[in-house]
ROZA-661730 format. One record per residue (C-alpha): z, x, y; residue in three letters. Coordinates in steps of 0.1 Angstrom, whole numbers, plus 5000, padded with zeros to 4 digits. Last residue first. Example, Ala and Ser with C-alpha at 12.3 -4.5 7.8 and 13.67 -1.06 7.14 Angstrom:
507151374989SER507851234955ALA
***
This chain:
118988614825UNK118288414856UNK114788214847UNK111588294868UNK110288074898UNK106888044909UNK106487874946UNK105987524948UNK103487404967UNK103487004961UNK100286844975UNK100386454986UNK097186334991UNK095685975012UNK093785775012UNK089785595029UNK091285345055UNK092885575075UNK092185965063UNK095586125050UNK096286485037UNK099586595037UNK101086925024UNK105286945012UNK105987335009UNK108487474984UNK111087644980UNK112087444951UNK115187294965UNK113287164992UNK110687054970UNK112886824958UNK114386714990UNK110986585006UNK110286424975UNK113586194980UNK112886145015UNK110285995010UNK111585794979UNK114585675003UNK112185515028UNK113785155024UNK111184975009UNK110884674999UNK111484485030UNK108084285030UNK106784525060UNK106384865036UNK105585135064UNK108785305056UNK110985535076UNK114485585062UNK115085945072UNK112186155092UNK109186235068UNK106785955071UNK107085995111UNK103986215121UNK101786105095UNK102085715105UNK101085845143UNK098286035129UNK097185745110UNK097685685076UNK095785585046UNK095085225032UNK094685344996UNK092285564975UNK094985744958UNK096186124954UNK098686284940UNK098786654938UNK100986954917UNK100587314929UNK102187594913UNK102187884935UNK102188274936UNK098988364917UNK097288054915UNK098287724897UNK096587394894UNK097987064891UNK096086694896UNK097486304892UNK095286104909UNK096085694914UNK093085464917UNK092485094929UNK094584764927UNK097284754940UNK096784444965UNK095384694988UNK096885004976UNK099685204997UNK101985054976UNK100485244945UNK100385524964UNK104285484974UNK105285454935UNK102985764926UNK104986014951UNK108185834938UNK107185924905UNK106486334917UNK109886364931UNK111686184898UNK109386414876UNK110486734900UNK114286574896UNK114286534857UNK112386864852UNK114187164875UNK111787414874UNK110187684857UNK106187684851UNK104087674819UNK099987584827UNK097187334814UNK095087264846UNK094186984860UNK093786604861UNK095486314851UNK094385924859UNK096585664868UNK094385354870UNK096385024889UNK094784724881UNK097584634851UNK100484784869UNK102784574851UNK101484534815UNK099984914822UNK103885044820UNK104285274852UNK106885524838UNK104585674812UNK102485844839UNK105586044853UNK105886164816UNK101986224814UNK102486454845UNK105186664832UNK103486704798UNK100386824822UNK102187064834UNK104687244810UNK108287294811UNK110587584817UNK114087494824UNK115987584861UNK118987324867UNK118887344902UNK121987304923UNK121187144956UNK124186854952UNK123486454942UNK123486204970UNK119686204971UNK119186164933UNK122085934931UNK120085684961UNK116785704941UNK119085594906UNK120385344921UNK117085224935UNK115685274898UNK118385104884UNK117784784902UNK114184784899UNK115084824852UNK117784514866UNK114884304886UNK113084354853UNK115884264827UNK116483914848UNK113183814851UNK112183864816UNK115683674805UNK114483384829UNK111383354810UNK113583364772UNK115483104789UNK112982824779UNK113482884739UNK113883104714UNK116983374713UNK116383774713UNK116183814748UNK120183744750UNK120784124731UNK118184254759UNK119984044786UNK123784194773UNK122384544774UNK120684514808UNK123984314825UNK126184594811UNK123784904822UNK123884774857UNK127784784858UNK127585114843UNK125285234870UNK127285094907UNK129585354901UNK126785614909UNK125585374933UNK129185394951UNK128785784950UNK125385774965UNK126385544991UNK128985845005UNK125786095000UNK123785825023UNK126185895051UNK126186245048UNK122486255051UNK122486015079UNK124986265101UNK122786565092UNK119486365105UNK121386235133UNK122586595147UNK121186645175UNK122486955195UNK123487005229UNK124487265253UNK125587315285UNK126587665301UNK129087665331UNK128987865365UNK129888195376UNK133988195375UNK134888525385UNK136888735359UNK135989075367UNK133689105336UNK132788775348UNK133088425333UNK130988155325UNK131587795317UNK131287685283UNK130687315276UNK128987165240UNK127386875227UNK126986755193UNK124786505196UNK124186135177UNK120785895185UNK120785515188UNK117185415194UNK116885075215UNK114585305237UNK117385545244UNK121185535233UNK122985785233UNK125885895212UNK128386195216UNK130186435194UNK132686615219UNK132987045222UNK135187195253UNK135587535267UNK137987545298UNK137687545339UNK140187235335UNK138687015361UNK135287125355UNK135687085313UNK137386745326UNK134586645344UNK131586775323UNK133486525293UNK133586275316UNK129286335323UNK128786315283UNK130585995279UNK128585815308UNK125185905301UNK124185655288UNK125185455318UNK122385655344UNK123885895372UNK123586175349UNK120986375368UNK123286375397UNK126586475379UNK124486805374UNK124486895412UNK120986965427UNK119387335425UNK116487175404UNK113586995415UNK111786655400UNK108186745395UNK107886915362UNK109786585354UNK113786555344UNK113986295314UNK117486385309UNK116986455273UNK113586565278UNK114086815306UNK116786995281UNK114386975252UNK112287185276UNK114687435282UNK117287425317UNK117787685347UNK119087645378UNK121587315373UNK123787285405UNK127687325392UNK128387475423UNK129187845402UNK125887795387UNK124587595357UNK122987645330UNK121587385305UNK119887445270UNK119387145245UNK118387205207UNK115887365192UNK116687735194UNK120287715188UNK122587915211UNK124188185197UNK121288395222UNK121788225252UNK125688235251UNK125788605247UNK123188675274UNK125988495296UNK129088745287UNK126489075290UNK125388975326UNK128089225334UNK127989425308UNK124889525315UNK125389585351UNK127989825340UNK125490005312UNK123390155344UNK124790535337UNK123790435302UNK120790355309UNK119690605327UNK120890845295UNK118390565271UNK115990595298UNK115290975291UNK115490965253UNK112490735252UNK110991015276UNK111091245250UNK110291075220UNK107090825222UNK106091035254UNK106591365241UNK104591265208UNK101591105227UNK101391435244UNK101491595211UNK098891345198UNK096691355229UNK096091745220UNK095091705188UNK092591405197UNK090591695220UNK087391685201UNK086991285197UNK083891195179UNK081490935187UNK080990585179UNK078690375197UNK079290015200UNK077089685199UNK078489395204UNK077189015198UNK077788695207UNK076788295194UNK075388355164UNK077588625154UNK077189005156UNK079289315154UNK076889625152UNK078690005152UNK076390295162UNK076390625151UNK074090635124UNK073290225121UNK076090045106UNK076189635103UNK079689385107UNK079089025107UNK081188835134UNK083688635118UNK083988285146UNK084588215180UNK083388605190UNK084488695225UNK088588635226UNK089088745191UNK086889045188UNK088789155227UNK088689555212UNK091689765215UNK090790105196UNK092490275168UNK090690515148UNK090690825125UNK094090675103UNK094390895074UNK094290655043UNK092890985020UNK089290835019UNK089390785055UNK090690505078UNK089090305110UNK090590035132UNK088989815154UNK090689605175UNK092089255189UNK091288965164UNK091189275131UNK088089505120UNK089089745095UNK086489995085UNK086690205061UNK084890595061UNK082990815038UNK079490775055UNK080590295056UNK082890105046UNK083989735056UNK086989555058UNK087089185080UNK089088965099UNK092189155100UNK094988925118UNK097189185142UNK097189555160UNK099489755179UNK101889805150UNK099290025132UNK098389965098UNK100490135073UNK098690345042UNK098390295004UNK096690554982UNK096390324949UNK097690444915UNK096490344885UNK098090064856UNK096189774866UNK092889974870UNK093590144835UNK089290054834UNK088590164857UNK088190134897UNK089590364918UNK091890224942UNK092390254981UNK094290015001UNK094889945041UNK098789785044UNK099889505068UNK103789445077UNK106689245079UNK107188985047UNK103889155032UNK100889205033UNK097589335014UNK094289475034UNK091789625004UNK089689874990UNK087789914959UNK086290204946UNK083790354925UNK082590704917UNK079890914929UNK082391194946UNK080991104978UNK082390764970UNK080290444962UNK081990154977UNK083689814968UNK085589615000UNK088389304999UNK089489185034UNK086488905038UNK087088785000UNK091188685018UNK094288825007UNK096188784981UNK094788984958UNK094288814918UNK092989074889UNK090489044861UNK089389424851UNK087489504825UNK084989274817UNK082789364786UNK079789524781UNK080989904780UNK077990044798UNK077289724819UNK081089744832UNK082189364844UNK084389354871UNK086389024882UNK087988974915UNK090188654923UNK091388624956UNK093988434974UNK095288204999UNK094587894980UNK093887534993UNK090387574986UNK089587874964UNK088088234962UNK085688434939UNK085188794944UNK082388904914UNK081889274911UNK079389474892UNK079889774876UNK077090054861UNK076790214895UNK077689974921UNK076989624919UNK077889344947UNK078088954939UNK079988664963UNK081488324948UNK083088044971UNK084487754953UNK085887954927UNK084388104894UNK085288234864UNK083588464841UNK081188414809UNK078388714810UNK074788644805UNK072188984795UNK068689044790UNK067188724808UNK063488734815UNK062188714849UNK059388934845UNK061289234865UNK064189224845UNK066888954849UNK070788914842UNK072888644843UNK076688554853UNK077588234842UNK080788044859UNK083787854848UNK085687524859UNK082987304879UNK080187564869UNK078587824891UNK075188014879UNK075888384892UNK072788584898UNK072188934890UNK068589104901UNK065889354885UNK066989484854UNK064489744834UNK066990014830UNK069389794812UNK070890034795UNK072490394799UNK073590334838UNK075290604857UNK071890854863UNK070190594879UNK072190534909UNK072890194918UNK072389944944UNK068889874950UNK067889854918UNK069789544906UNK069289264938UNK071989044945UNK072288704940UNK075288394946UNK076588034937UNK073287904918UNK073687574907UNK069887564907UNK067387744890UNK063287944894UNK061587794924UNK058788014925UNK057088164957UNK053588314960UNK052888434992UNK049888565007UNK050888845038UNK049089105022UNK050789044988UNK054288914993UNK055888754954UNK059188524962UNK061888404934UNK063688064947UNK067487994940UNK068487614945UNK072387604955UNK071987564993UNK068687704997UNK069088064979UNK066288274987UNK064888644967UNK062188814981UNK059989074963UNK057489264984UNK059089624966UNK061989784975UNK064289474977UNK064189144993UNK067488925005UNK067088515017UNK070288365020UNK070987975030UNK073887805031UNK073687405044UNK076187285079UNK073687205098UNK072386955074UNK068786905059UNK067986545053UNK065086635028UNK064086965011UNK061086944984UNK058787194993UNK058887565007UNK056487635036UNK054887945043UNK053888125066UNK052288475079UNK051688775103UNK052788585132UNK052888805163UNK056488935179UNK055289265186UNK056889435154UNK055389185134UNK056288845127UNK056988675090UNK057488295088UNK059188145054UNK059287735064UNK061587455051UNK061187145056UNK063586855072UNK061086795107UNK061187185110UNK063287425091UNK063587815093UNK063688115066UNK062988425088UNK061088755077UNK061089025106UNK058789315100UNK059089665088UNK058889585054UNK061189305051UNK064089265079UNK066188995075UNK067088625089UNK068288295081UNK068287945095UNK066087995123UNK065287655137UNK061287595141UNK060587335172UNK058387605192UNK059487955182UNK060088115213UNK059088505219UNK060288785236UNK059089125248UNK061589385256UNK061089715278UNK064889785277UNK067789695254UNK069490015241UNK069089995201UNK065690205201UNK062589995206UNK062689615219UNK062589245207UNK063688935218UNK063188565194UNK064088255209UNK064787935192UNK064187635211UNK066587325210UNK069687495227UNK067987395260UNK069087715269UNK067087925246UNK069087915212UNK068988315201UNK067888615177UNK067488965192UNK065489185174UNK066389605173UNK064289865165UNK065090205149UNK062190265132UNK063890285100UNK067290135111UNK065489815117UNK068289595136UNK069289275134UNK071389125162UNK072388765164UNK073188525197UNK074388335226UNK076188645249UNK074688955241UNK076789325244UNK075589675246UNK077290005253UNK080789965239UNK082890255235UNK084190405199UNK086090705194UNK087090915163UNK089491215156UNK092490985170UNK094191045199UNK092390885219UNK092690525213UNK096390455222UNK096790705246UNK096190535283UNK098490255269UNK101390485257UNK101590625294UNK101390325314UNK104090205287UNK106090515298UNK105190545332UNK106190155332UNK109590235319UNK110390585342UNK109590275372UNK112589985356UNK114890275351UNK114490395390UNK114590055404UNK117790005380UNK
***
């Protein structure tokens, strides 16, 4: 076994030295800065390095030649904050705030103030604000101030800055990012910008006067990012509560959007390029149930219809942060590596990198000839990639030791397959047993060596209470009376035996199904026993309230006699005609309970129609008659969609959603929010009111059987548990968001189902 266990470390030892260098491309790290952002003047080169001094009040501001630090000089900038930074005309330009203004400041090369400026009308700025200053060719600068865009003129250091619109999402400078030859109109265009709506967006055009040529309707997201290559420009949007993309392209010689497509996958893993063949492309990282694929497409217009070159990602790397391209190859930065692929999705590098363990955030990626520049406000890396000339070789060693010596330690151990079997009988038990239940093992002295955390629980064993002491000891207490006979008689009788057992802890009454193997041999030696235990109040409940839902079900027709014969008695004048009212709407309650307790009893078929979603919402809205619920306003939201699912019980779901916001309303009276909205693999229905709220504490418990926060005994926590089956049987996901004392949301994410033909 020594021998097996050494011949397996060579091989991992082996793998390990390997894994980065037998590719055609290398990296190694040659600078790093803890506390703060690199920018770097690939025309000198020079690099500035922007920081919080340690007071984390002053900004500081190193410089040096070459990317190497050495021979800095450094500068603080007194109370300005550096919001935003770039390099304009072979200075450094930052956008900073002082005493809730904003300032443009330009410093030299030497770290002297050349200019500044100061940009009215801000107040109350947050940490938390965008900003994005960007200039092109010329001494034009472009800044968007949270959604106010301003247009900059720099004539020897004398600014002229115009604020020009607001409800601006994104820019990006025309010229700057096209080749002439590929565009037969709009010649004159100097920058796009994207003017966000609450449901659609504007995309506009501007020449160098600021005079729109061209607007564009799209749609828009929360978070909206521009890029133009050639004659196309790109618009990623992406969404709250959504784990997709939307990209739109609009081709300037066609004038008209031609491609509208969803990727699911976040804006940071989508990438457009300019080949060496001049054309277009867009890359991107897609999964799915087991693996990551890197993307290549040409974009045209058949977009939907062309073939993309689609390669694996290595198994030794996880979570892609961000894709980036750059002289003809991609980029993949992931949590613990950086990965690099070609035009034809040939892998050219694999190196472990720590990005997840040193940056807290996504570190922006930058390319200077051979260097790579990851950088963050609070760490940066810089890396120098080089080529590797001897990768062919590593890849036939890597080959004998991914197949050769593999074949090696399967022959040891096969000579070594006795001790297998050996400990096969006891492996067994660990793996059939369930994962979140209770784990015990005991040796041939029935002392307890091993036992799971759910194990420690139950018997409330401590980190600091030992083991290797005789199980009848940790069972000395009267609850545990039934479980320790049964260990006596499976002891006695050296036999497998299986009880349903109830304990009782904290005036809680819980049921297990418990279980006692002992543990043989190959040889037949007794070895010890294996415990195991497995709650089973949830299932027990269930079962119990599918017996009530029969008797409600019978319960129905009796209902439906008293109803008819009150609505004929309703009819008559007098002083009864109050006690009539009564009586027909403790009987409509009545129903709805019975019907609540049906719904849960009922079986998990699904009767699959296709309805639409904002006729499903006004149905559920109908249900609340205003006479009753006279200060309660049910509003409807969303999105106008057709989706497949099973109606009456989604409605009845969604109803019992409303009924507890309403309870959750002081005195009901306040707002109920009825939302949907759809993406490219889910349907999403919310309700949402501006209640009580929950606590954590609330949150944790709202979905176990029967819990209800009502304290006047109406409720019996059956509509819970009512939306938690519906969505269930949707393959769905149940989200809740709840702030105490401000309300609470319920989001259905239902997944799209189609019809069976």
């Amino acid at each position: 076994m020594k021998k097996i266990i050494f011949i397996f470390l060579f091989f991992l030892l082996g793998q390990a030295l390997l894994a980065g260098y037998k590719f055609p491309l290398d990296i190694t790290k040659v600078e790093s800065f803890l506390g703060g952002n690199i920018l770097v003047d690939t025309t000198q080169p020079r690099t500035f390095l922007l920081k919080p001094n340690w007071t984390n009040q002053l900004d500081v501001i190193t410089t040096w030649q070459g990317i190497k630090k050495q021979n800095s000089i450094g500068k603080n900038l007194n109370n300005y904050q550096i919001k935003s930074s770039i390099i304009f005309a072979h200075n450094l330009l930052l956008l900073t705030s002082y005493k809730d203004s904003l300032y443009f400041i330009t410093l030299d090369t030497n770290l002297n103030q050349t200019s500044i400026f100061n940009l009215d009308g801000f107040e109350d700025l947050q940490s938390e604000d965008n900003f994005k200053i960007q200039s092109n060719s010329s001494n034009k600068v472009i800044a968007l101030v949270n959604s106010k865009l301003y247009v900059c003129d720099i004539h020897q250091n004398v600014w002229s800055v115009q604020f020009m619109r607001e409800n601006i999402s994104d820019f990006v400078f025309f010229q700057d990012h096209i080749e002439n030859n590929k565009i037969k109109t709009f010649a004159k265009l100097n920058y796009i910008f994207l003017e966000a709506n609450p449901s659609y967006g504007i995309l506009k055009l501007v020449d160098k006067n600021e005079n729109l040529i061209q607007q564009y309707k799209v749609n828009s997201g929360d978070k909206n990012s521009l890029a133009i290559f050639n004659h196309l420009i790109f618009i990623k949007s992406s969404f709250y509560n959504a784990s997709t993309t939307l990209v739109q392209v609009i081709d300037l010689n066609k004038g008209k959007q031609i491609i509208t497509k969803y990727f699911d996958c976040s804006p940071e893993l989508i990438s457009f390029n300019r080949g060496e063949d001049g054309e277009v492309y867009l890359s991107y990282i897609s999964r799915d149930e087991d693996d990551t694929y890197f993307n290549i497409c040409k974009v045209s217009e058949n977009f939907e219809n062309g073939k993309c070159q689609k390669s694996l990602l290595p198994d030794n790397v996880f979570e892609p942060i961000s894709l980036n391209y750059n002289n003809g190859n991609y980029y993949v930065v992931l949590r613990n590596g950086i990965i690099a692929y070609d035009k034809k999705g040939n892998l050219q590098l694999n190196e472990f990198v720590l990005i997840g363990k040193n940056f807290s955030g996504k570190p922006n990626v930058n390319f200077f000839k051979n260097y790579i520049v990851l950088s963050s406000n609070s760490y940066s890396e810089v890396f120098l990639q080089t080529k590797n000339y001897f990768w062919l070789f590593y890849s036939v060693l890597d080959l004998f030791l991914s197949y050769i010596v593999p074949v090696i330690l399967l022959l040891l151990v096969i000579l070594y397959s006795r001790l297998y079997y050996e400990q096969k009988k006891t492996l067994q038990d660990l793996i059939n047993l369930p994962s979140s239940g209770i784990f015990i093992i005991l040796n041939e002295r029935n002392e307890l060596i091993n036992i799971n955390q759910k194990g420690r629980e139950f018997l409330e064993i401590d980190i600091y209470i030992p083991l290797q002491r005789a199980f009848p000891d940790y069972l000395v207490s009267a609850k545990y009376d039934d479980l320790l006979r049964l260990f006596l008689i499976s002891e006695e009788e050296k036999r497998n035996l299986s009880k349903r057992i109830s304990i009782i802890k904290n005036n809680i009454h819980t049921e297990y199904l418990f279980n006692i193997s002992p543990i043989w041999s190959v040889v037949g030696r007794f070895k010890g026993f294996v415990v195991s235990g497995y709650d089973i109040t949830e299932q027990l409940e269930r079962k119990k309230l599918s017996n009530w839902a029969q008797l409600a079900h019978d319960m129905q027709t009796n209902l439906l006699t008293i109803r008819l014969n009150a609505e004929q008695m309703k009819c008559e004048k007098g002083e009864n005609l109050s006690r009539i009212s009564k009586i027909l709407f403790q009987v409509t309650t009545l129903q709805k309970r019975v019907r609540d307790i049906v719904t849960v009893g009922r079986s998990s078929n699904l009767e699959l129609v296709t309805t639409n979603s904002l006729k499903l919402l006004e149905q559920v809205s109908l249900e609340f008659d205003k006479n009753v619920f006279q200060n309660v306003d049910i509003q409807i939201l969303g999105n106008d969609f057709d989706l497949v699912c099973d109606e009456p019980k989604l409605i009845r779901a969604i109803r019992n959603a409303v009924e507890n916001g309403i309870k959750a309303l002081p005195n009901q009276i306040g707002e109920i929010e009825l939302s949907c909205w759809a993406d490219s693999r889910y349907n999403y229905f919310q309700i949402k009111d501006n209640g009580r709220g929950m606590n954590e504490a609330v949150k944790q418990k709202m979905l176990t059987p029967y819990f209800s926060t009502s304290k006047d005994g109406s409720g019996f926590g059956i509509g819970t548990m009512i939306i938690q089956q519906v969505i269930e049987l949707h393959r769905g996901k149940l989200l809740v968001n709840s702030v105490e004392n401000q309300g609470t949301e319920l989001i259905f994410q239902l997944p799209k189902l189609k019809l069976s033909k």
